[in-house]
DRENPA-3360 file (N, C-alpha, C; in nm, 2 decimals, always signed):
BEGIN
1 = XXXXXXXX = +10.01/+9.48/+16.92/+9.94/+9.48/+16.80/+10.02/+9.44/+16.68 ~ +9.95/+9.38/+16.59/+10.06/+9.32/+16.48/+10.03/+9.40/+16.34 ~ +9.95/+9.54/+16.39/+9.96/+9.65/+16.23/+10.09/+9.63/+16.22 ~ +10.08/+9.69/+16.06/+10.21/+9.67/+15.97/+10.26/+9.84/+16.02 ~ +10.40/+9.87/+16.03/+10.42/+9.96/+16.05/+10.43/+10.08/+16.07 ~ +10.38/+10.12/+15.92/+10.35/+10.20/+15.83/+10.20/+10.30/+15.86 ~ +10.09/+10.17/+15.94/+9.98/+10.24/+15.98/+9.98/+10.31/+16.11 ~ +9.97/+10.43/+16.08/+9.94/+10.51/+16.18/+9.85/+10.52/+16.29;
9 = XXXXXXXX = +9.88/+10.61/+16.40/+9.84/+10.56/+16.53/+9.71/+10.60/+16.56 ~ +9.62/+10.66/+16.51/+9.52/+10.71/+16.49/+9.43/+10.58/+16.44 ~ +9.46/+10.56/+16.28/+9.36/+10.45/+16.25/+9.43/+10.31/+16.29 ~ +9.51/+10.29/+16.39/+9.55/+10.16/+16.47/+9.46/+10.15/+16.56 ~ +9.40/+10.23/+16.62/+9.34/+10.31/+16.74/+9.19/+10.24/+16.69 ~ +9.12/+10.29/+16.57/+9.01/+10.26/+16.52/+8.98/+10.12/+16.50 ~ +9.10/+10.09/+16.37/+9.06/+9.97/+16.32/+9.08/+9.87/+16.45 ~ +9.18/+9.89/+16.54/+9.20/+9.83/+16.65/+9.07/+9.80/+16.74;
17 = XXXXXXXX = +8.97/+9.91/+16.75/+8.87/+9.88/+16.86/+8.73/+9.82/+16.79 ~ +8.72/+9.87/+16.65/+8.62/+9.81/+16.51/+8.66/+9.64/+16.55 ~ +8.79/+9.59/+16.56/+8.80/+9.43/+16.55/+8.75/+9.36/+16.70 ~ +8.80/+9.46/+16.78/+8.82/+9.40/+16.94/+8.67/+9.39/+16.97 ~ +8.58/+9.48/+16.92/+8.45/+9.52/+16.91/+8.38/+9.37/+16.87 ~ +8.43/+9.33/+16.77/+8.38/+9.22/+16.67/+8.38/+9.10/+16.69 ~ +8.48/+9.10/+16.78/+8.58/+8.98/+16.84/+8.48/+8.96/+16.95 ~ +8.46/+9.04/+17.05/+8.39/+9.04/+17.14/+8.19/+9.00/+17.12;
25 = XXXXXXXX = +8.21/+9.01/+17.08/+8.04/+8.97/+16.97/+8.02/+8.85/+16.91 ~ +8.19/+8.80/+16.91/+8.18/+8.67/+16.84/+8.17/+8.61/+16.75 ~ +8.19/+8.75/+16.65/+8.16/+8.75/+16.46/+8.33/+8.72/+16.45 ~ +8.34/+8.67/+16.32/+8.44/+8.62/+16.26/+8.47/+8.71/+16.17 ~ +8.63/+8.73/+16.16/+8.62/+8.86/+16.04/+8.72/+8.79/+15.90 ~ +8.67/+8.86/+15.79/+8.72/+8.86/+15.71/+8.82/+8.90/+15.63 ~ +8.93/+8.95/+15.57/+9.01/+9.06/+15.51/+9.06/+9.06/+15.42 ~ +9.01/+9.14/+15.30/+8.98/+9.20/+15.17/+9.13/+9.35/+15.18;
33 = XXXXXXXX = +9.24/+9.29/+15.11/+9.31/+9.38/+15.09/+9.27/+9.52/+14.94 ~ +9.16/+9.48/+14.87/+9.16/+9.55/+14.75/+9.23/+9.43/+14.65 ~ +9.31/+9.36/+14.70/+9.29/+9.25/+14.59/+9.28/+9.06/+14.61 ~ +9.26/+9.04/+14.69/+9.22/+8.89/+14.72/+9.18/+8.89/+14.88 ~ +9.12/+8.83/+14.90/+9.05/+8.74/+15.03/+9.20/+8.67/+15.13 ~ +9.31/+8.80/+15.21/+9.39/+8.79/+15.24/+9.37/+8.68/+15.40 ~ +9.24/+8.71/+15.46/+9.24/+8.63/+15.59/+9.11/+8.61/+15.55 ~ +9.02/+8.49/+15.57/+8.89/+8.44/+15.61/+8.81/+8.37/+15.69;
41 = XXXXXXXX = +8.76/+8.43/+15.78/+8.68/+8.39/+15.90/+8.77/+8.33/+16.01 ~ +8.85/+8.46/+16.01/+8.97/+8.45/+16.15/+8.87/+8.50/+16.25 ~ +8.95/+8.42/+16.38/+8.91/+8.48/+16.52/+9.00/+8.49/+16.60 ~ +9.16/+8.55/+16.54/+9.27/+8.56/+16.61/+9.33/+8.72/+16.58 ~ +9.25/+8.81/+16.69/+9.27/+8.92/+16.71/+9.45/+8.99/+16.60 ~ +9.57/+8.90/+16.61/+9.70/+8.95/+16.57/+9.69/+8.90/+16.45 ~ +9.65/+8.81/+16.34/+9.63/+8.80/+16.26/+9.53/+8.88/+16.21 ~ +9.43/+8.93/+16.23/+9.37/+8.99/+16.14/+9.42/+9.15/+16.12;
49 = XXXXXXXX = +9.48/+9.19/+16.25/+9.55/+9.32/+16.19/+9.65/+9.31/+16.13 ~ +9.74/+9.19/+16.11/+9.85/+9.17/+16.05/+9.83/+9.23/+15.91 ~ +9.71/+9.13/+15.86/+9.66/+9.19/+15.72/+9.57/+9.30/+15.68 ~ +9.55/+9.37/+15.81/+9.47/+9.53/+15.77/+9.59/+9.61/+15.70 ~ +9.57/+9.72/+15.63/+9.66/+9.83/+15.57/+9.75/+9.76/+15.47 ~ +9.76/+9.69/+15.40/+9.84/+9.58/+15.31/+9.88/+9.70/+15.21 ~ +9.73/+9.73/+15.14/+9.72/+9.81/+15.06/+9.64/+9.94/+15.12 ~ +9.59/+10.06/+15.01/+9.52/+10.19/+15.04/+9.40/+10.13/+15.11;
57 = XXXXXXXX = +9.34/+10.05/+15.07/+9.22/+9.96/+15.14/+9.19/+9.90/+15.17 ~ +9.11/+9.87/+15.30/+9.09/+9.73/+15.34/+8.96/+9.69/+15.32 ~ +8.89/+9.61/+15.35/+8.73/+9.55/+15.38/+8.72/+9.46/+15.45 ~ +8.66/+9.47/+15.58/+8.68/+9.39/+15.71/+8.49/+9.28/+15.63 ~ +8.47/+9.18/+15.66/+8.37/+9.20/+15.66/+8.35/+9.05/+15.74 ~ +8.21/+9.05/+15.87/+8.22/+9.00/+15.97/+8.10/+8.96/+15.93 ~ +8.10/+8.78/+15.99/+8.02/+8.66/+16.01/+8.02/+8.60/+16.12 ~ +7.88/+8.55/+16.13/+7.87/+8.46/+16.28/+7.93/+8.35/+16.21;
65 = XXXXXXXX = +8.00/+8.27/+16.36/+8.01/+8.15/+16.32/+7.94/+8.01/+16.20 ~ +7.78/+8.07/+16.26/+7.72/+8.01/+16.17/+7.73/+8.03/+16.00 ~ +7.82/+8.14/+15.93/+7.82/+8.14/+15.83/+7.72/+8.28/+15.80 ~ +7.60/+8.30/+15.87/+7.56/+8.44/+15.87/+7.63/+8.55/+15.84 ~ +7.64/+8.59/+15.73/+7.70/+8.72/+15.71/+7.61/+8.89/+15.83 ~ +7.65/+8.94/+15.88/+7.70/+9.06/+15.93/+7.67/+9.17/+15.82 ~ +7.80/+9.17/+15.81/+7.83/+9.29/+15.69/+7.98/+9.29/+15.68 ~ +7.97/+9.46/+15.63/+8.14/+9.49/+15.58/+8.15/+9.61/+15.60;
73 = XXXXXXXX = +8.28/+9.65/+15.67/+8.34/+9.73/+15.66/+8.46/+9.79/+15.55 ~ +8.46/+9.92/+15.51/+8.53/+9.99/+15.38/+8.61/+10.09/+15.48 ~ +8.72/+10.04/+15.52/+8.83/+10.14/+15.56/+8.95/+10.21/+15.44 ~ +8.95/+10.32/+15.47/+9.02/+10.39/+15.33/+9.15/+10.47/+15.41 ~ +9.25/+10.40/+15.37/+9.40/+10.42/+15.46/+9.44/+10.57/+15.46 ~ +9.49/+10.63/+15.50/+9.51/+10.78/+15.50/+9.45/+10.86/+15.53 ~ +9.33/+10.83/+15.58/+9.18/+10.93/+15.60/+9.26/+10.98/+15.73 ~ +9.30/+10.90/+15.84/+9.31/+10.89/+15.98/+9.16/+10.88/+16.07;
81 = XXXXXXXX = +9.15/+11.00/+16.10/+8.98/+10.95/+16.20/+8.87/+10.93/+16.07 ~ +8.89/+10.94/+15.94/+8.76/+10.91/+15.88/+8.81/+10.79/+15.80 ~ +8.89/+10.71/+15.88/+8.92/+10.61/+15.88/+8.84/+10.47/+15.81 ~ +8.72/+10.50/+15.88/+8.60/+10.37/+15.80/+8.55/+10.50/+15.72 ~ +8.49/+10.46/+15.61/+8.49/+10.54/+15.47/+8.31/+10.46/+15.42 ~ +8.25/+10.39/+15.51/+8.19/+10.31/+15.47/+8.12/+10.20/+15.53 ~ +7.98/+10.11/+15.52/+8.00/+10.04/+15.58/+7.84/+9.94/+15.52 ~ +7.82/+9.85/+15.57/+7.64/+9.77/+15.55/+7.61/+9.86/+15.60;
89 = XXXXXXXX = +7.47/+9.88/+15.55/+7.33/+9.96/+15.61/+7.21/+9.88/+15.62 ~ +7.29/+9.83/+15.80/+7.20/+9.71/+15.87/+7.24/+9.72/+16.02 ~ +7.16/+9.72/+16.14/+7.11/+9.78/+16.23/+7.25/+9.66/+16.34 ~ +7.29/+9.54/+16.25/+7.43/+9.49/+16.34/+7.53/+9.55/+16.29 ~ +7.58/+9.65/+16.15/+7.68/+9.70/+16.10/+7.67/+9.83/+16.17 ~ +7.55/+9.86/+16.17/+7.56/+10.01/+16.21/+7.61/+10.03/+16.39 ~ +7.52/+9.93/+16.46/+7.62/+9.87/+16.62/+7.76/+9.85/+16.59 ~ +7.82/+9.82/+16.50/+7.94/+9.79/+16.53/+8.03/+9.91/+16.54;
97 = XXXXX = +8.01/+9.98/+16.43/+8.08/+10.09/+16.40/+8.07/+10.21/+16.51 ~ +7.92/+10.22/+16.59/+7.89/+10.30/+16.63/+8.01/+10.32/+16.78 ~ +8.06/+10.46/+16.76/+8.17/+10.51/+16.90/+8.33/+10.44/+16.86 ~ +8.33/+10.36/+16.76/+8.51/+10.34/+16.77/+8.56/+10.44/+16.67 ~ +8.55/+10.56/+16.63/+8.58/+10.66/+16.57/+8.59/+10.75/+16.62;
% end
């Protein structure tokens, strides 16, 4: 895994199976450090954790290839298991999230 050090093994664990989850579905994800658009419409599982945990927050937020947005994820760093803090309230955001916590 290419988290940054510093994140703990708990929410590596989450945000880890939230992407693998994502990846597997075939959405593209995005990553929103809390201040710029650090990765956009990656589909390379080590780069996108590279840029999770930058800062206190991330925002994952996943598209089909077609450009269809998904939604977003609101992970809030230090929670540990209440790790996603947040999320769309839409029946493919809410599949996603559902059991990697």
């Amino acid at each position: 895994m290419a988290f940054p050090q510093h994140m703990n093994r708990t929410e590596q664990r989450i945000a880890g199976a939230l992407i693998r989850k994502a990846l597997a579905l075939g959405y593209l994800v995005s990553v929103y450090d809390g201040e710029e658009w650090a990765l956009v419409k990656a589909d390379d599982y080590e780069a996108i954790t590279a840029e999770v945990a930058a800062t206190d927050e991330t925002t994952l937020r996943f598209r089909l290839a077609s450009g269809e947005k998904i939604g977003s994820v609101w992970l809030v760093h230090g929670n540990e298991d209440d790790l996603i803090s947040d999320c769309s309230d839409n029946a493919a955001t809410l599949a996603l999230v559902e059991g990697v916590w």
